[in-house]
C-alpha positions, 0 to 999 in steps of 0.5 A: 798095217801089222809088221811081220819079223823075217829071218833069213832062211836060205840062199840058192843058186838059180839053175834057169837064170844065169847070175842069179839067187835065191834069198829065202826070208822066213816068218819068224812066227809063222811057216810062211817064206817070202823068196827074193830073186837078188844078185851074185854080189849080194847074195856073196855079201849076205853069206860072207856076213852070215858065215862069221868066219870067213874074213875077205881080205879086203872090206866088200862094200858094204863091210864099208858102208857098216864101217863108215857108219859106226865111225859117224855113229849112225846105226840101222834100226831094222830093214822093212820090205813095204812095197811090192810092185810087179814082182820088185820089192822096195825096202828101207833102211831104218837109221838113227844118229843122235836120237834121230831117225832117218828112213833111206830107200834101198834095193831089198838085197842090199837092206838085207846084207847091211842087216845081217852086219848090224845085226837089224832085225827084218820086217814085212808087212802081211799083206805082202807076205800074203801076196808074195809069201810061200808055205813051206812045211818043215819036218821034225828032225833037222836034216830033214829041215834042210833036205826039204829047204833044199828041195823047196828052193830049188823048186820056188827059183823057177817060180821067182825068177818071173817076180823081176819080170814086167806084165808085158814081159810076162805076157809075151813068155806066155805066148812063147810057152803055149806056142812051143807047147810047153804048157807046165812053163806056162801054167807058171807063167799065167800063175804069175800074172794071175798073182799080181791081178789080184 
């Protein structure tokens, strides 16, 4: 199976679920983006690692885990998302230390904060960014570039907010929707179910 390279395109705040963001990765070849529903901790650990000037005052953990690491020699090669599973994905960190190669299975938000520390590149593979990737159409000058990033992860956070939902789960919010007759929620809802049919 090909791997697909990923960059980090993006991080947003969910308005419907309280705590949680949206991480956007980006093919780096390609126009399609794989949005991750991940945590308030994560999503501030991956936007302090981008933003190469902000220095808490104390090392987060995972500014540990990278510190620890390099005084034991052990480097993360890349992160790659190899499974998706009722809207979870699983990652791997790939480790080296000594000409060694060690794979560690990791939550995929916290493979992405230690990637943007090492420096690791990402990878998926295609068929699950065929499952579980998005178009998104740029525009030609960059302000427009993220004025439409903005409105597309705004609009994609409703939609993954269900990706960390089981079946059953989904099922009984369907039922909920079409009973209160919120039939525009439901029609995500049965998006959702019919995705992971497929």
């Amino acid at each position: 199976m090909n791997l697909v390279k990923l960059d980090i395109k993006g991080i947003s705040y969910s308005q419907t679920q309280s705590g949680a963001y949206a991480l956007v990765l980006s093919e780096v070849d390609g126009s399609r983006t794989l949005p991750i529903v991940i945590g308030a901790f994560e999503a501030q650990s991956i936007a302090i690692a981008l933003e190469k000037e902000i220095k808490p005052p104390r090392p987060l953990t995972h500014d540990l885990f990278k510190s620890f690491a390099d005084r034991f020699n052990i480097f993360i090669k890349q992160v790659i998302i190899h499974k998706l599973v009722d809207g979870v994905f699983y990652s791997s960190l790939i480790c080296e230390r000594d000409g060694i190669k060690e794979i560690i299975d990791t939550r995929t938000s916290d493979a992405i904060a230690l990637a943007t520390r090492f420096n690791a590149p990402i990878f998926t593979y295609e068929n699950i960014l065929d499952k579980a990737g998005v178009f998104l159409k740029l525009k030609d000058n960059d302000e427009d570039e993220n004025l439409n990033l903005e409105e597309f992860i705004s609009e994609t956070v409703d939609e993954i907010s269900y990706t960390s939902e089981s079946l059953d789960s989904l099922n009984q919010k369907l039922k909920e929707a079409v009973t209160n007759e919120d039939y525009e929620l439901a029609v995500k809802i049965r998006d959702e179910i019919n995705k992971r049919s497929k």
